[in-house]
C-alpha positions as CSV (number, residue, x, y, z in Angstrom):
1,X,-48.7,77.0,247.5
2,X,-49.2,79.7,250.2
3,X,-49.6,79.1,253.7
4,X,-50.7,81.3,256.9
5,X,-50.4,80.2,260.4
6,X,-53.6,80.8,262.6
7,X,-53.5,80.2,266.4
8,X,-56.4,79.7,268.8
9,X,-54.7,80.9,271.7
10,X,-52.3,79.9,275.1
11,X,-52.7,77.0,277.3
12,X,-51.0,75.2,280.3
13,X,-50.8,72.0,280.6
14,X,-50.8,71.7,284.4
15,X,-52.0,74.6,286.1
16,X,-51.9,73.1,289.4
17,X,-48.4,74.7,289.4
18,X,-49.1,77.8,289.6
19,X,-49.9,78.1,293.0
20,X,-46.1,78.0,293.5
21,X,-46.8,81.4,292.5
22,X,-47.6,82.8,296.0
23,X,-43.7,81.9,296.9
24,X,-43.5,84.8,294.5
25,X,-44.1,87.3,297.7
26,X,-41.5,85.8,300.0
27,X,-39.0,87.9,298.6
28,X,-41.1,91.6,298.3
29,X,-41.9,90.9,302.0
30,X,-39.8,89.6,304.4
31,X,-36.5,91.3,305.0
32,X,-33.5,89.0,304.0
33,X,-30.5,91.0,305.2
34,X,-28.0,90.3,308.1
35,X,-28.6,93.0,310.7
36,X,-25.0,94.5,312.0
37,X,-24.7,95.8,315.2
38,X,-23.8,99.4,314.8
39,X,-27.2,101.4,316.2
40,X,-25.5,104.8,314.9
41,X,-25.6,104.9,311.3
42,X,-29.1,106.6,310.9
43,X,-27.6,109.8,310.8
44,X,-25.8,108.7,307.3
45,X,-27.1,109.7,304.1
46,X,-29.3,107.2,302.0
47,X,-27.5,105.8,299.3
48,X,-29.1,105.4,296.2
49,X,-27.1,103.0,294.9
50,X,-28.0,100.4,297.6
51,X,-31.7,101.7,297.3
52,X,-31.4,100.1,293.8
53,X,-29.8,97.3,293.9
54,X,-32.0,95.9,297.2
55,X,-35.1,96.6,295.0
56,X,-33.4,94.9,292.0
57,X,-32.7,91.8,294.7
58,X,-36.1,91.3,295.2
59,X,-37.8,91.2,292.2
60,X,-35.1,89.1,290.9
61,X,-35.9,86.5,293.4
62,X,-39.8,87.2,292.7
63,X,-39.3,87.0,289.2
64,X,-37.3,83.8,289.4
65,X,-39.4,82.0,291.8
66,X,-42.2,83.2,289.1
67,X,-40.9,82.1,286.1
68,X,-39.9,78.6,287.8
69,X,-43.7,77.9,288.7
70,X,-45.0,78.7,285.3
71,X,-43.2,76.6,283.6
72,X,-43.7,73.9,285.7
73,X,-47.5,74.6,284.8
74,X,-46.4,73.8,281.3
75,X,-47.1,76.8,279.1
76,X,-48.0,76.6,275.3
77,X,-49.4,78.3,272.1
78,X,-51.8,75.8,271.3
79,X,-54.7,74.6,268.8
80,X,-52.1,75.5,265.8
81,X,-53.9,75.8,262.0
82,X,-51.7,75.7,259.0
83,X,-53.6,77.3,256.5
84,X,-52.7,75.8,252.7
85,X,-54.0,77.8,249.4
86,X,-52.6,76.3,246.4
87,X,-54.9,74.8,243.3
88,X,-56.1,71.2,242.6
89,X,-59.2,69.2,242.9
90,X,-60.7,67.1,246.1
91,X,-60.3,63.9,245.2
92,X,-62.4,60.5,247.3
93,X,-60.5,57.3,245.8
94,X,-63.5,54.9,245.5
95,X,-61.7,51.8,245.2
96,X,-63.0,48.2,244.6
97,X,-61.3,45.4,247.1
98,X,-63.9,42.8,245.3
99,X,-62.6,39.3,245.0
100,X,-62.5,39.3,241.4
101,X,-59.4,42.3,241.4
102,X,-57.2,40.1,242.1
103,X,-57.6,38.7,238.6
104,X,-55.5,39.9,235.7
105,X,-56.8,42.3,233.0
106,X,-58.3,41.1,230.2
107,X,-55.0,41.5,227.1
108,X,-53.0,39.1,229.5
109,X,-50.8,37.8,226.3
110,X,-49.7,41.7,226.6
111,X,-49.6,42.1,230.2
112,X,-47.0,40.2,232.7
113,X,-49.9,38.8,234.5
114,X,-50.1,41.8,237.0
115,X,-53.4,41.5,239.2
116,X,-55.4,44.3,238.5
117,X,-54.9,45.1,242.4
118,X,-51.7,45.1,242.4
119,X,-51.5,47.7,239.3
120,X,-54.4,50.2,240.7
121,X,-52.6,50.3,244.2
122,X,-48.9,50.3,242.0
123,X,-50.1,53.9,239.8
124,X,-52.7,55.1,242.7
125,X,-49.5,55.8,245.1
126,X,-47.7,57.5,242.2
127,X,-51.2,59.3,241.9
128,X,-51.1,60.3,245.4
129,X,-47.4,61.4,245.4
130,X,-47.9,63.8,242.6
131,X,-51.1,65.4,243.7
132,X,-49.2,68.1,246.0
133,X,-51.9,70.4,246.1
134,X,-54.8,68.0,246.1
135,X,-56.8,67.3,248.9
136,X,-57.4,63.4,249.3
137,X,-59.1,60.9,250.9
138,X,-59.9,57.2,250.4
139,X,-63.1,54.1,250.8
140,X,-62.5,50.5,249.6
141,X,-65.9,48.5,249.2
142,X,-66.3,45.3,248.9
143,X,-69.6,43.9,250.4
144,X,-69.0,47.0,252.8
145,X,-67.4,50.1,252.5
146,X,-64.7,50.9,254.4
147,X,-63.2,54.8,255.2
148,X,-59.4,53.8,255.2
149,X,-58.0,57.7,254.7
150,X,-60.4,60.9,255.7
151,X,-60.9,64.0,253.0
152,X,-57.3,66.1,254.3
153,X,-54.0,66.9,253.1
154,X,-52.0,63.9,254.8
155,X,-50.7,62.0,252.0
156,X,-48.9,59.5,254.3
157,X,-52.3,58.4,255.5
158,X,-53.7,58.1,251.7
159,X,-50.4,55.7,250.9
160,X,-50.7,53.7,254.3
161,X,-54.1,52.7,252.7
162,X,-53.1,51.8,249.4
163,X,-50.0,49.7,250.7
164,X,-52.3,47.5,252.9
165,X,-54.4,46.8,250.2
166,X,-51.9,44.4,249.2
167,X,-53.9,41.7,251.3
168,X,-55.9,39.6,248.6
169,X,-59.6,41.2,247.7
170,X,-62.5,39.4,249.2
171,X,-66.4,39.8,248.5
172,X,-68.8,41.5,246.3
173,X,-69.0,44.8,244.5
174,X,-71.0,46.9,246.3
175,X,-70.3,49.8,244.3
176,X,-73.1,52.1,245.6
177,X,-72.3,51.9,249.1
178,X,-68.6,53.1,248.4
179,X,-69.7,55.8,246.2
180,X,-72.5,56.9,249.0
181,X,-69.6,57.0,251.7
182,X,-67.0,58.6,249.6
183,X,-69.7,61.8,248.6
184,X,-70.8,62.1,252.3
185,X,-66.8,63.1,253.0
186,X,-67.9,66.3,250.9
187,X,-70.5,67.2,253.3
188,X,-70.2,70.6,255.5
189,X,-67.1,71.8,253.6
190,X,-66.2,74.9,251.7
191,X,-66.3,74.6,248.5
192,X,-62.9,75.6,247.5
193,X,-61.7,73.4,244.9
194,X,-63.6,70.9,242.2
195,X,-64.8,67.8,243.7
196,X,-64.0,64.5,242.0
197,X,-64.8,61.1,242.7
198,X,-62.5,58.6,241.6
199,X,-64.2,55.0,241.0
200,X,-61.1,52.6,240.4
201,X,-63.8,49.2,239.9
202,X,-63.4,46.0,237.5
203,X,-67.0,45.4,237.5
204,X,-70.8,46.8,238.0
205,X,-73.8,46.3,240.4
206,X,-77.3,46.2,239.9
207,X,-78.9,49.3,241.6
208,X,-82.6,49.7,242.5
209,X,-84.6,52.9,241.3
210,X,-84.2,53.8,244.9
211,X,-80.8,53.8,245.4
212,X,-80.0,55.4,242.0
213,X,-82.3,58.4,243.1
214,X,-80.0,58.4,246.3
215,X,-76.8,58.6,244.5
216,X,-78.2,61.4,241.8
217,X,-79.3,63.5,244.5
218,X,-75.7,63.3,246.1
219,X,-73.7,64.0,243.3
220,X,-75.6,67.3,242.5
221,X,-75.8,68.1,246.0
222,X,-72.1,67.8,246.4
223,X,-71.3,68.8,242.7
224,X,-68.9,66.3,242.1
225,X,-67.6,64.9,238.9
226,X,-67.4,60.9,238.8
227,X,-64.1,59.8,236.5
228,X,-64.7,55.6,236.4
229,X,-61.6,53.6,235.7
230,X,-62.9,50.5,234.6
231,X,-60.2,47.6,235.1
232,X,-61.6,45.3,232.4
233,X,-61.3,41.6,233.5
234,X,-60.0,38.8,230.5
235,X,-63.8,37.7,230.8
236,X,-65.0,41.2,231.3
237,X,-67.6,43.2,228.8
238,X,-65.6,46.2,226.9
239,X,-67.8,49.2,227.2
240,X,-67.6,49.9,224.3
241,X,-69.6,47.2,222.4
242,X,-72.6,48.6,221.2
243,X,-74.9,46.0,222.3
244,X,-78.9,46.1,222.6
245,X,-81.2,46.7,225.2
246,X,-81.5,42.7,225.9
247,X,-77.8,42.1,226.0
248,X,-77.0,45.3,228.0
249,X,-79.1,43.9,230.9
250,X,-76.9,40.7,231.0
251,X,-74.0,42.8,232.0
252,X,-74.2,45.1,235.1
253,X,-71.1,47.1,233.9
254,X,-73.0,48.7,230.9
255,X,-76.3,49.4,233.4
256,X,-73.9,51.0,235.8
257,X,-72.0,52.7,232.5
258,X,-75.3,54.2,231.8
259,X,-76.4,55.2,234.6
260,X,-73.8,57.1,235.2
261,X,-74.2,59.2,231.6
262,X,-77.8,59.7,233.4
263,X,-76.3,61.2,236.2
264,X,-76.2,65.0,234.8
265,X,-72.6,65.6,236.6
266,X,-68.8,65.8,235.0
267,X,-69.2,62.2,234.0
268,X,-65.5,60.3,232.6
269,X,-64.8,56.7,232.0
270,X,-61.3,55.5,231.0
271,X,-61.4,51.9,230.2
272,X,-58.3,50.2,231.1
273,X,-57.5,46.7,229.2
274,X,-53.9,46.9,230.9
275,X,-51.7,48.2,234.0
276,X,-50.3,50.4,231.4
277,X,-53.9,51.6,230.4
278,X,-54.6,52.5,234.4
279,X,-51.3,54.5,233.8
280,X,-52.8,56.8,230.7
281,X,-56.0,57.1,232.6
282,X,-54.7,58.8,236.0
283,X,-52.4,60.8,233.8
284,X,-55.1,62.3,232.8
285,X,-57.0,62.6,235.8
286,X,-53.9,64.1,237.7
287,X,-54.7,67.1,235.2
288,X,-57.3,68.3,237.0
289,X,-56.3,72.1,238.0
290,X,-59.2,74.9,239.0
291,X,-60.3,77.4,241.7
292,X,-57.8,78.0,244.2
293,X,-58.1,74.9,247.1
294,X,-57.7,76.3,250.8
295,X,-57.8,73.8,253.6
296,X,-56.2,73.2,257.3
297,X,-53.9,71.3,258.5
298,X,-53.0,71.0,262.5
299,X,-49.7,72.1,263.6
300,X,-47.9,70.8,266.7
301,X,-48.2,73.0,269.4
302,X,-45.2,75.3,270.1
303,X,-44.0,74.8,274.0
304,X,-43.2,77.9,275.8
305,X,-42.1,76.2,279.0
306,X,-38.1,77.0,277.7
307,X,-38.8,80.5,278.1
308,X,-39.6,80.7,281.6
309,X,-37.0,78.2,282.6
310,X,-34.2,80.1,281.1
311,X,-35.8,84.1,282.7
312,X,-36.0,82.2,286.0
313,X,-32.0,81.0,285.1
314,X,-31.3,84.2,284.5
315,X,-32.8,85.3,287.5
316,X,-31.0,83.2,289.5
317,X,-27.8,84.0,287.7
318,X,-28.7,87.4,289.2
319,X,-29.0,86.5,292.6
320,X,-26.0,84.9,293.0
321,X,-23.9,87.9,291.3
322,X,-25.3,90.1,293.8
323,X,-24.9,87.7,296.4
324,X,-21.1,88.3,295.5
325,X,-20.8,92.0,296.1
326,X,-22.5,91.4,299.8
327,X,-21.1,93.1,302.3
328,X,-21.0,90.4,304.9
329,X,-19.1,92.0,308.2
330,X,-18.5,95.8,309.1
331,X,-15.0,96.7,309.0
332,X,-13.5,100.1,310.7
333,X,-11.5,102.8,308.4
């Protein structure tokens, strides 16, 4: 992965401070030295030396009075962009908080009589700490959708959301209105990278002609790929019966199955009987490599204010060296 830091620019963070600044002139204008009382030494010649180091005096107590004022204002290069290019896929998790996850899957003799919750949240987070290069976000839906982790690069978030899933589901499967809110997280970006929606669901919905035409128009607007892992329950359906038209009404996970073969997009479903099933299926998804993926991510914003503290120290430091070598009385040779 390659990344390229882009800046927006300076700041301060208090600029009041700056009008310390005019303090600034104290020093170039009003004449700081003892006056001796010896009226004859016009007639000397200038020294050059002194010349010098009286203008050096100055602007060191200019520059140091300066330097002290701005970085009270707070100075900083701000609005910081990490720019990432590496290659992987944006990914929405789509996944179902429905009541009825928190059953177990349907080869229970086989299983340990892990909920299928707790195995989608157990190989999602291994999921999401593998996809380095991946740009992730995550809904759950339930009755509602919810947008627990935005379309980005921060992981952390992505894993926060899957390890407060651990609550018990509650509610129906509103499975279009999770898909609709994870596609509109793919509107006004580049289109740097494939876009995938992952559907981790145990059941199906009835959708209206209306709604389906929604969804259809999304997906090829977006151009997204849909990869369904179907967490069969122990009374679930196995899409993979081939049953008729009359029995394939009764069950809303074989409408929703076709459906999505209607679609006309990328279109995977990975039926999992087992946690270890849910395992084989992301392994496979995790493959998916293509077109470079750029995207941002914010960097903290580097403070500056050090740097004029330590020129006004040094400044000072100055001062006081000179300060040293002043001649403070006349003495006779």
């Amino acid at each position: 992965m390659s990344e390229f830091l882009q800046t927006a620019g300076a700041g301060l963070q208090s600029p009041g401070w700056l009008v310390l600044l005019l303090l600034a002139l104290v020093p170039l204008l009003v004449r700081g030295h003892a006056a001796f009382p010896y009226p004859a030494i016009s007639r000397l010649p200038e020294d050059e030396l002194s010349l010098w180091i009286e203008r050096f005096w100055r602007w060191a107590g200019a520059l140091a009075i300066a330097a002290t004022a701005i970085a009270l204002s707070g100075p900083y290069w701000g609005e910081q962009q990490l720019e990432k290019v590496g290659r992987g896929a944006h990914v929405m998790i789509v996944l179902d908080r429905s009541a009825s996850m928190n059953d177990s899957f349907a080869d229970t003799a086989k299983s340990d009589s892990e909920s299928k919750m707790a195995a989608a949240r157990r190989v999602l987070q291994s999921f999401v700490a593998q996809s380095r290069e991946d740009l992730l976000g995550m809904v759950t839906f339930s009755t509602s959708p919810i947008l627990v982790a935005p379309l980005g690069g921060d992981r952390e978030a992505v894993l926060a959301a899957l390890r407060a899933t651990e609550a018990g589901g509650m509610g129906f499967t509103a499975v279009a209105r999770g898909l609709g809110m994870g596609l509109d997280y793919f509107e006004g970006r580049p289109v740097t990278g494939a876009r995938a929606i992952l559907l981790v669901s145990d059941g199906g919905a009835h959708l209206d002609v209306k709604t389906q035409d929604l969804l259809r128009e999304m997906f090829h607007r977006q151009g997204a790929s849909l990869y369904w892992v179907y967490l069969r329950s122990a009374n679930g359906v196995s899409l993979k019966e081939n049953l008729d038209d009359d029995d394939r009404d009764a069950y809303p996970e074989h409408q929703l199955h076709d459906y999505f073969k209607s679609l006309g997009v990328n279109y995977h479903v990975y039926e999992a009987e087992s946690p270890k099933a849910v395992e084989d299926a992301l392994a496979d998804i995790s493959q998916l490599k293509n077109q470079p993926v750029k995207y941002f991510e914010a960097a903290a914003r580097q403070d500056l204010s050090w740097m004029f503290y330590l020129l006004a120290l040094l400044s000072a430091a100055a001062l006081f060296a000179l300060h040293l070598t002043e001649v403070k009385r006349w003495r006779a040779v």
